[in-house]
C-alpha positions in Angstrom: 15.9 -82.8 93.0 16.5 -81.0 96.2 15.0 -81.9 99.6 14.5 -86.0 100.0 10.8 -86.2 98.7 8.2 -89.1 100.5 7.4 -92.3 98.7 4.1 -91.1 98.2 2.5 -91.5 94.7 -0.2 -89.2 93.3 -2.3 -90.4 90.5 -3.8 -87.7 88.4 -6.8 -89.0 86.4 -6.4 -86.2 83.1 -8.0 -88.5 80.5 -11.5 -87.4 80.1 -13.1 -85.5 76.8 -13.0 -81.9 77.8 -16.1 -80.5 79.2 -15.6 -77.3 79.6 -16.8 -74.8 77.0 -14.1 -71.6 77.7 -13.1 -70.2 74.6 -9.9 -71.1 73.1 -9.7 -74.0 75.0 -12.9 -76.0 73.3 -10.9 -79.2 72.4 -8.0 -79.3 75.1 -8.5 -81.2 78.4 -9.5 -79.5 81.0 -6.0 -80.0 83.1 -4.8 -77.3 80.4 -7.1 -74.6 81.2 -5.5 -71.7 82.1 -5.8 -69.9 85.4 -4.0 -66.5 85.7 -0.6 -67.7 83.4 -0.8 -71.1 84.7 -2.9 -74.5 83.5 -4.7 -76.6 86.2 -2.2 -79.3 85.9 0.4 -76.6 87.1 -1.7 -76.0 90.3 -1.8 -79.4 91.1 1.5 -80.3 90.8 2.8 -77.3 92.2 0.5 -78.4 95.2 1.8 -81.9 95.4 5.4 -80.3 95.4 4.4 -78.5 98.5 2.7 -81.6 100.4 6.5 -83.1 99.5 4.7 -85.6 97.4 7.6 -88.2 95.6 6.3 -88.6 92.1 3.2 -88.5 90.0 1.4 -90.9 87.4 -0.2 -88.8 85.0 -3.1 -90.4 82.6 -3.5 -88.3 79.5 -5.7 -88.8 76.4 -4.3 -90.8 73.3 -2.9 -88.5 71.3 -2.5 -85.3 73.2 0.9 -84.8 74.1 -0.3 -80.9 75.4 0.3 -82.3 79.4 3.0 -84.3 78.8 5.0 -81.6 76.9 4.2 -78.7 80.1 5.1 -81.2 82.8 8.4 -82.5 81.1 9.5 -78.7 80.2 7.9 -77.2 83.6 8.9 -79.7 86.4 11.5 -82.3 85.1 14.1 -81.5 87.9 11.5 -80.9 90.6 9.0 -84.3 90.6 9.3 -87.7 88.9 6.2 -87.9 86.7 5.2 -91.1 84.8 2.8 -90.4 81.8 0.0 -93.2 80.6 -2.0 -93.0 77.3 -6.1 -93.7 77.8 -8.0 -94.9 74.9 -10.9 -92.5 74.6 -14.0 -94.1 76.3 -12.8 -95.5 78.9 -13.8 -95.0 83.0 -12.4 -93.6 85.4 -11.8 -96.8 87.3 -10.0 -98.3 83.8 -7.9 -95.0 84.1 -7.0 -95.3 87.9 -6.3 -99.2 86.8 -3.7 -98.6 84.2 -2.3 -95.4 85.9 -1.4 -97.8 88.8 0.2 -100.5 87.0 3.2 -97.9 87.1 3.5 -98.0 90.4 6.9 -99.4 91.5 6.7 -99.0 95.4 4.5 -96.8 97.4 3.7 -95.8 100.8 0.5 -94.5 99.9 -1.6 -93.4 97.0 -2.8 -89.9 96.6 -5.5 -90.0 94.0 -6.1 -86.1 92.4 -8.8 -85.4 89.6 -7.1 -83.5 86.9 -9.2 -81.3 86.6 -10.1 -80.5 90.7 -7.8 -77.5 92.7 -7.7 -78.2 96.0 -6.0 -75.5 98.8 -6.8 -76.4 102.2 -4.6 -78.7 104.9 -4.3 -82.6 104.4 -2.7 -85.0 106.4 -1.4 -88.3 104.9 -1.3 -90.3 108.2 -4.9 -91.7 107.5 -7.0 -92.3 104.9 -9.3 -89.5 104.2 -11.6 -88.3 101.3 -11.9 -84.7 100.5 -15.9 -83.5 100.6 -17.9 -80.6 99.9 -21.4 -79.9 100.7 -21.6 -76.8 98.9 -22.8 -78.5 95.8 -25.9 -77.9 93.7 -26.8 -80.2 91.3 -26.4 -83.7 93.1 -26.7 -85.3 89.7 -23.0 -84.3 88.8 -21.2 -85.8 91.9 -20.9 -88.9 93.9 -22.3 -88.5 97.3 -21.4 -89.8 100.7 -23.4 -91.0 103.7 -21.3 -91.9 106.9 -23.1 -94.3 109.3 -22.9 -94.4 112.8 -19.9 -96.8 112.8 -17.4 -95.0 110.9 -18.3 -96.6 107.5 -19.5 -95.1 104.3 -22.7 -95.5 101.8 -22.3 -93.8 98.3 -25.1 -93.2 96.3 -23.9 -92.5 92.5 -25.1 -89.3 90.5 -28.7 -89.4 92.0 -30.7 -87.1 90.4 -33.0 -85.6 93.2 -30.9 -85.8 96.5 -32.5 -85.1 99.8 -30.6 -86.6 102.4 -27.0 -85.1 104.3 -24.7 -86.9 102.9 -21.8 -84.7 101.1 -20.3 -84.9 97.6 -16.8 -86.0 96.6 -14.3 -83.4 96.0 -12.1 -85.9 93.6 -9.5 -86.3 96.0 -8.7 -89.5 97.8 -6.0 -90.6 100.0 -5.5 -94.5 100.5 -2.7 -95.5 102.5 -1.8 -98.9 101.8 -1.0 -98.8 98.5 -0.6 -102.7 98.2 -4.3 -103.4 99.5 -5.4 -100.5 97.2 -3.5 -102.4 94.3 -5.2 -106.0 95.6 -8.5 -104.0 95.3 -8.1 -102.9 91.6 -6.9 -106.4 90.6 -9.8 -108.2 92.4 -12.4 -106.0 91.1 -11.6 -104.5 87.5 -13.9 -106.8 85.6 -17.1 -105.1 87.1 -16.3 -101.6 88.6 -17.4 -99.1 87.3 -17.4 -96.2 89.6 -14.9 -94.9 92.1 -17.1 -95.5 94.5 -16.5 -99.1 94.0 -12.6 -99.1 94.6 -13.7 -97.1 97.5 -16.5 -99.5 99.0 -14.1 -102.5 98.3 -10.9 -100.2 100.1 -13.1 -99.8 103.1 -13.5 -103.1 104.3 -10.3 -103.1 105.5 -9.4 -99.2 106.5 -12.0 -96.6 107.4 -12.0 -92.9 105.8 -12.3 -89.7 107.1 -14.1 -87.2 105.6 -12.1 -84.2 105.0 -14.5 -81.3 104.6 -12.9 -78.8 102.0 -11.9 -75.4 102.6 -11.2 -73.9 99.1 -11.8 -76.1 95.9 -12.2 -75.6 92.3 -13.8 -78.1 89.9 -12.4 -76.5 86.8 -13.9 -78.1 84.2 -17.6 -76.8 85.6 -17.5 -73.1 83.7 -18.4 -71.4 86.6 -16.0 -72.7 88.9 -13.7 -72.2 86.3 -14.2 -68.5 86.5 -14.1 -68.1 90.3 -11.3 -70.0 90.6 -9.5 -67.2 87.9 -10.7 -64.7 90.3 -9.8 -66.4 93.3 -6.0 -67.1 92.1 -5.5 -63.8 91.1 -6.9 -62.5 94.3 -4.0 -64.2 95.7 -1.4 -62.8 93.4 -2.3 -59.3 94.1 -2.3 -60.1 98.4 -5.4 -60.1 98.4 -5.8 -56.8 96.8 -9.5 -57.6 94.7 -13.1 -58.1 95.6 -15.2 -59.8 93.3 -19.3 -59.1 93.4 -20.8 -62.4 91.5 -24.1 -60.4 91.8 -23.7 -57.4 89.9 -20.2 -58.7 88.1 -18.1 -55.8 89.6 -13.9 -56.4 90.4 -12.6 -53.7 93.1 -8.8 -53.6 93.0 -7.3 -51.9 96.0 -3.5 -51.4 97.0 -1.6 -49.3 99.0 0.6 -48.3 96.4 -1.8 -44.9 95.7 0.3 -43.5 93.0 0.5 -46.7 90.7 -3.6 -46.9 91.5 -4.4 -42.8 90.7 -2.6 -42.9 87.7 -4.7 -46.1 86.5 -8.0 -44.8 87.5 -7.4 -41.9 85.8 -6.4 -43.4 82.4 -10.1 -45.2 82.8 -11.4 -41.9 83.7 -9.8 -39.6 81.1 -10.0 -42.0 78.2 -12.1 -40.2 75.1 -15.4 -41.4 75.2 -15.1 -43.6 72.1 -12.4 -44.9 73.4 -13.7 -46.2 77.0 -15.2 -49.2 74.9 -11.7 -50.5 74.7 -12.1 -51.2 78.3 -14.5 -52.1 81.1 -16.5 -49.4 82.6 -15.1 -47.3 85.4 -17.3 -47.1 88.3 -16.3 -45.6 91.3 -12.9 -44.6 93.1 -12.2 -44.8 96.8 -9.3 -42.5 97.8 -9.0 -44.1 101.5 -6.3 -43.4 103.9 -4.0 -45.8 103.5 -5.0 -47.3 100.2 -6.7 -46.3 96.9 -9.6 -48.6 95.3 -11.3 -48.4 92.0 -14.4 -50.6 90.8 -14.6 -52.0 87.4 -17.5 -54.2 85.2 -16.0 -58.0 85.6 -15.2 -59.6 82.2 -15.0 -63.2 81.9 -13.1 -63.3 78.9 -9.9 -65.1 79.0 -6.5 -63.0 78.7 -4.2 -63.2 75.3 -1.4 -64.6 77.4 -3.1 -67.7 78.6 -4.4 -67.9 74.8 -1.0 -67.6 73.4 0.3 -69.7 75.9 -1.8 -72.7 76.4 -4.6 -72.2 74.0 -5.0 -74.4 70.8 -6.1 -72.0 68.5 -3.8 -71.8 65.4 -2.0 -68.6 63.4 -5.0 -67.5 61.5 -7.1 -66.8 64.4 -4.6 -65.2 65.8 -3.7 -63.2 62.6 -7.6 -61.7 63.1 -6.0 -60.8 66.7 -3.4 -59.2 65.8 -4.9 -57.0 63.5 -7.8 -56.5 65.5 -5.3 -54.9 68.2 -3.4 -53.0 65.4 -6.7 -51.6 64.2 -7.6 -50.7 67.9 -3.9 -49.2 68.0 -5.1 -47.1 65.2 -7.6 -45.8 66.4 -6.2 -44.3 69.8 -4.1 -42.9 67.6 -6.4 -40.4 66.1 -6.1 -38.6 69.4 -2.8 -37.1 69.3 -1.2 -34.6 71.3 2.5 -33.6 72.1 4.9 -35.8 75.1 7.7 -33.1 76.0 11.4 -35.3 75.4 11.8 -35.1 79.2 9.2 -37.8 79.6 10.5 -39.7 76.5 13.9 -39.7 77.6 13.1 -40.7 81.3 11.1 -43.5 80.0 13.5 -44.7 77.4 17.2 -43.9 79.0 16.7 -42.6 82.8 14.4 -46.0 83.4 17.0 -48.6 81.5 20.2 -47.3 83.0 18.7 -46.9 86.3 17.7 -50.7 86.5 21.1 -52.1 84.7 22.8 -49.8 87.6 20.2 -51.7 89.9 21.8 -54.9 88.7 25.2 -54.2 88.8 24.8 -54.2 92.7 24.9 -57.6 92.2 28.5 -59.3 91.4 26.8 -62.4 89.6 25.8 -58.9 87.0 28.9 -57.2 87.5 30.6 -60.6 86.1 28.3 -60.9 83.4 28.7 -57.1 82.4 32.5 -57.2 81.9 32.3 -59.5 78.8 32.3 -58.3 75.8 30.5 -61.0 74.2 28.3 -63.5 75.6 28.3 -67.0 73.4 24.1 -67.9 73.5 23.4 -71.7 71.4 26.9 -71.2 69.5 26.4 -67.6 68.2 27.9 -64.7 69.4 26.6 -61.8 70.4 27.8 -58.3 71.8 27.3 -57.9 75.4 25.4 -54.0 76.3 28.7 -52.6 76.6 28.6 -49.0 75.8 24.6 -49.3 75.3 24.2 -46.8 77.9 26.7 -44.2 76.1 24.7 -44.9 72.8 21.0 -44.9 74.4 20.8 -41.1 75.0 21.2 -40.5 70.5 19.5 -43.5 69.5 16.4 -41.8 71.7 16.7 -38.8 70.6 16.6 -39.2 66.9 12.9 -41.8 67.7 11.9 -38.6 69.2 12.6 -36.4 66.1 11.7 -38.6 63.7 7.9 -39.7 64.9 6.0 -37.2 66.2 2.9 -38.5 65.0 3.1 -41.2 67.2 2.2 -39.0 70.4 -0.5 -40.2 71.1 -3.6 -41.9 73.2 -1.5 -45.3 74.8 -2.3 -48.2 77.0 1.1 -48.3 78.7 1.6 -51.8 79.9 -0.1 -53.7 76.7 1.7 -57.1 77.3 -0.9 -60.2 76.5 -1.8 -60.4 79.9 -3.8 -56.9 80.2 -5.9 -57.8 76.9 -9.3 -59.8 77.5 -10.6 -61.0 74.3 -13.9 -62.8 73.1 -12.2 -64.9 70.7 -15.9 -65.8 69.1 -16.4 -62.3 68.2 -13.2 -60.3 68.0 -14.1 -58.2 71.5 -11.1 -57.1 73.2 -10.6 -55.4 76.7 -8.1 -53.8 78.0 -6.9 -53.9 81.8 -4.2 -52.7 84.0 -3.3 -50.0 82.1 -0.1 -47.8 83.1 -1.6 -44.6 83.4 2.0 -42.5 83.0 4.8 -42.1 80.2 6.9 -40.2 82.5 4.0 -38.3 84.1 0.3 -38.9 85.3 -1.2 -38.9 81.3 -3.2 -41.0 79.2 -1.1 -39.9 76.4 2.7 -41.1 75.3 4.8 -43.1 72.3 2.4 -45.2 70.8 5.8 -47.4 69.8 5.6 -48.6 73.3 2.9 -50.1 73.4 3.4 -51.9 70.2 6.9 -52.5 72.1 4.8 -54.3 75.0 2.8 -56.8 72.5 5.9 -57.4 70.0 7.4 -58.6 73.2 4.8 -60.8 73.9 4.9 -62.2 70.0 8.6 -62.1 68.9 10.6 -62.0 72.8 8.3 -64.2 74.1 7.8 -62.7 77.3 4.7 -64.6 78.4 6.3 -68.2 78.1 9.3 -66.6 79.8 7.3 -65.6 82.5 5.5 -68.8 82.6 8.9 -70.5 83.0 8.6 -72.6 79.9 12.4 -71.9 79.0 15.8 -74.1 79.6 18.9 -72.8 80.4 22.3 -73.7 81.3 25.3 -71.7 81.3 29.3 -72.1 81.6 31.1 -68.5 81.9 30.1 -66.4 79.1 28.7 -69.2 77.1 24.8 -70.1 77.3 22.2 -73.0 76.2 19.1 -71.0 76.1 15.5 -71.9 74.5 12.3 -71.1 74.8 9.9 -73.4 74.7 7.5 -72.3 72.1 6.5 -74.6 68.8 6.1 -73.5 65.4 2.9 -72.2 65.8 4.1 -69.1 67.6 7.0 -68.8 65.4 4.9 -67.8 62.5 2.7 -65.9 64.8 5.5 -63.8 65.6 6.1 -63.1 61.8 2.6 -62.1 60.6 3.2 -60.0 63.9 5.9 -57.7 62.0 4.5 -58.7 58.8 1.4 -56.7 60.3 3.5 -53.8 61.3 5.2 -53.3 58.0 2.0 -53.7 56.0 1.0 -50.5 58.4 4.5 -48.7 57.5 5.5 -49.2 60.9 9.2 -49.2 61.7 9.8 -52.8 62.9 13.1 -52.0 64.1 12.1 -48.8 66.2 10.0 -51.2 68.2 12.6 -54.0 68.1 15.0 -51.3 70.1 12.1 -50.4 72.6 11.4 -54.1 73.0 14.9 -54.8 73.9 15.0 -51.6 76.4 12.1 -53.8 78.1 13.5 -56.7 78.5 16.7 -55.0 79.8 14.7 -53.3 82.5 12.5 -55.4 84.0 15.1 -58.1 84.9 15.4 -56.1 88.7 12.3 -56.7 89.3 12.3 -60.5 88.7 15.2 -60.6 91.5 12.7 -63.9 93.0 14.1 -65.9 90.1 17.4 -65.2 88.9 17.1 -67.9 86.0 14.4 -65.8 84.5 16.5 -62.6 85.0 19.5 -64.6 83.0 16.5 -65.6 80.2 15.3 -61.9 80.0 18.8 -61.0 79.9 19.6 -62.8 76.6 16.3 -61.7 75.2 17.4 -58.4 75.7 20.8 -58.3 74.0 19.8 -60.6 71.5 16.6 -58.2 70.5 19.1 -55.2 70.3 22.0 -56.5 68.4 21.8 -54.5 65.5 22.2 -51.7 68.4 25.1 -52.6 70.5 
């Protein structure tokens, strides 16, 4: 497991009926909600892995094996986690009761809502409990009094609230986990708040209140959203400004070329086509950086639908032609991409990212094999791809013209924002160039871009929902999907070849794509090795 992890325990409390009402995610518990290609329950345990936390005791409803199945696949090397079934109905204190029954030895005990984000410091050399007083709607939260001599009133829920007194955050650090274990067992029969574990705990050991910095109470909708904003803030260094008021997103970046050429695809879109996207408002050509303002949609992306939703194949058949009929309709705007930008896009870009790789030797290794061996089968290696790449282009370019036309250029699942409840789709992040500054290129790429999302699964990929082990040539590879997206993935082509689309045009494109954006994964050379295999395995019929 890496570096010697403390003998601290973190109970996460995941049991609860879902409350939130995103769309999507209706009936999963609100741990799963996605936020930016990752569910709550990541966040926290990603957090506990950095506060070197030794192991987790997860309490999940009956019958919903949807955490249990992400935390085995996502972190079974990195944290020991312990999974306990709660009968529906049942408290939080019955929950925190059972959950610590599995607890073997302990230092302390860390206990972590499952459905609260937390990012601010915490020290585990006291016990403390996390507080906010930037809350609303006192009827929703346990609130806090501290008396002159260090200990602590709590007032449950009250419905009017006027006093100073803050509201727990739903995190709670008690040190002595032996005297919190003697607490539960002397006081299960008639507790029935936290607040009475914590009023029994205190008689012993005084709290400190930990005011919170940054915390996100997902399962409250609107949290929920500025918590997607705030995470994605990060992702982008900081790069977006969110106005709550007039629901406006400003993206800025330094890198002025990638941001002119997507401003100007929201600017130079046809005008029945700008309803495919939120409304352009402004641009800021600054010194240093460029900025553009959109309208803020709160819909959730296809990725984190595809990925960690629970809606089944024929919702997502309505998608998928929904999208195809959108595809058709940019299509009606057609106009001529010279074979210089085709080729640089298709050839110059794949060769000049495999050379990229070979810099590497773990690449060079991997490139001299003929075959690569991936779950038994064997499978040609790219050998002389790059020798055969320059015709098999050429002869897409001949052969569909009419396909020059209006494109997105980056249509993975996580640039679409759909209302799921009406069929209302969005599309963000756009490319912006197929070769050169245009809103126009090979409409195959962009049905490339999804099919990669349905068929390569690029989003669990990227999501690290994969296993992988490898000796030499020879490779144990999966993906981590279920059935469901198996026969999403064929009513995918099923769609394409119901429109006369050449499956296996965009197979070849697909395959280009997984090939070239392995460089720029160079953080996480297992996902390069699963993008990899994608690749080759995608273009088969073409090596």
């Amino acid at each position: 497991m890496g570096t010697k992890r403390s003998n601290l325990v973190a109970i996460i409390p995941a049991a609860g009926a879902p409350s939130n009402i995103i769309p999507g995610h209706t009936g999963m518990a609100d741990t799963m909600l996605p936020i930016n290609g990752k569910p709550v329950i990541g966040h926290i345990i990603d957090d506990l892995i950095r506060r070197n936390v030794g192991s987790v005791i997860i309490a999940i409803r009956e019958h919903d094996d949807l955490v249990e199945r992400y935390v085995a696949l996502k972190y079974a090397n990195r944290i020991r986690a312990t999974f306990v079934s709660i009968p529906s109905g049942t408290s939080l204190v019955y929950t925190i009761s059972a959950a610590a029954k599995h607890i073997k030895s302990a230092s302390g005990v860390l206990i972590y809502l499952g459905d609260t984000i937390y990012k601010g410091p915490l020290s585990f050399k006291e016990d403390f409990l996390v507080v906010s007083q930037d809350v609303v709607d006192s009827s929703k939260w346990c609130i806090v009094e501290k008396y002159s001599d260090g200990k602590l009133a709590f007032v449950d829920k009250p419905i009017a609230y006027e006093g100073t007194g803050a509201a727990l955050c739903g995190i709670y650090y008690l040190h002595n986990a032996k005297a919190f274990l003697a607490v539960l067992k002397r006081i299960k029969t008639r507790a029935v708040h936290i607040s009475d574990i914590l009023t029994a705990y205190q008689k012993h050991w005084q709290f400190k209140l930990v005011t919170a910095q940054k915390w996100y109470d997902c399962g409250n909708i609107e949290n929920y959203h500025r918590a997607r904003i705030d995470f994605l803030r990060s992702r982008n260094f900081n790069g977006l400004e969110y106005n709550a008021v007039e629901g406006i997103i400003t993206k800025r970046s330094k890198k002025r070329e990638k941001m002119l050429n997507e401003s100007h695809w929201y600017q130079a879109l046809p005008d029945s086509l700008k309803i495919f996207a939120p409304r352009m408002l402004a641009v800021h050509k600054e010194k240093a950086t460029v900025a553009y303002e959109l309208e803020f949609y709160g819909y959730p992306s296809l990725a984190d639908l595809y990925t960690f939703g629970d809606e089944g194949a024929p919702l997502w058949n309505l998608i998928i032609n929904r999208l195809l009929d959108i595809h058709a309709v940019f299509r009606r705007f057609n106009r001529k991409v010279s074979y210089r930008a085709y080729y640089d896009m298709y050839v110059t870009k794949t060769i000049e990212r495999l050379q990229e790789l070979e810099k590497v030797s773990y690449w060079r290794r991997i490139f001299r094999y003929d075959q690569l061996i991936v779950n038994g089968e064997s499978l040609k290696n790219i050998g002389s791809l790059a020798e055969r790449l320059p015709g098999l282009v050429r002869t897409l370019y001949k052969e569909s013209p009419e396909d020059m036309a209006v494109i997105h250029g980056d249509l993975c699942l996580s640039n679409i924002l759909c209302d799921v409840n009406n069929l209302l789709v969005k599309f963000i992040d756009p490319r912006g160039s197929f070769g050169t500054r245009s809103i126009y290129g090979d409409q195959k790429y962009d049905l490339a871009k999804l099919r990669h999302s349905f068929h390569g699964n690029y989003d669990f990929i990227i999501a690290d929902l994969f296993s992988l082990k490898e000796s030499g040539s020879s490779f144990d590879f999966k993906v981590h999907t279920d059935l469901k997206h198996e026969e999403i993935a064929a009513r995918f082509d099923q769609a394409l070849c119901q429109r006369n689309i050449n499956v296996g045009h965009i197979a070849l494109i697909e395959g280009l794509l997984f090939l070239s954006m392995i460089p720029l994964h160079a953080e996480n050379p297992t996902r390069q090795k699963a993008m990899y295999l994608t690749g080759i395995r995608i273009l088969q019929p073409y090596l």
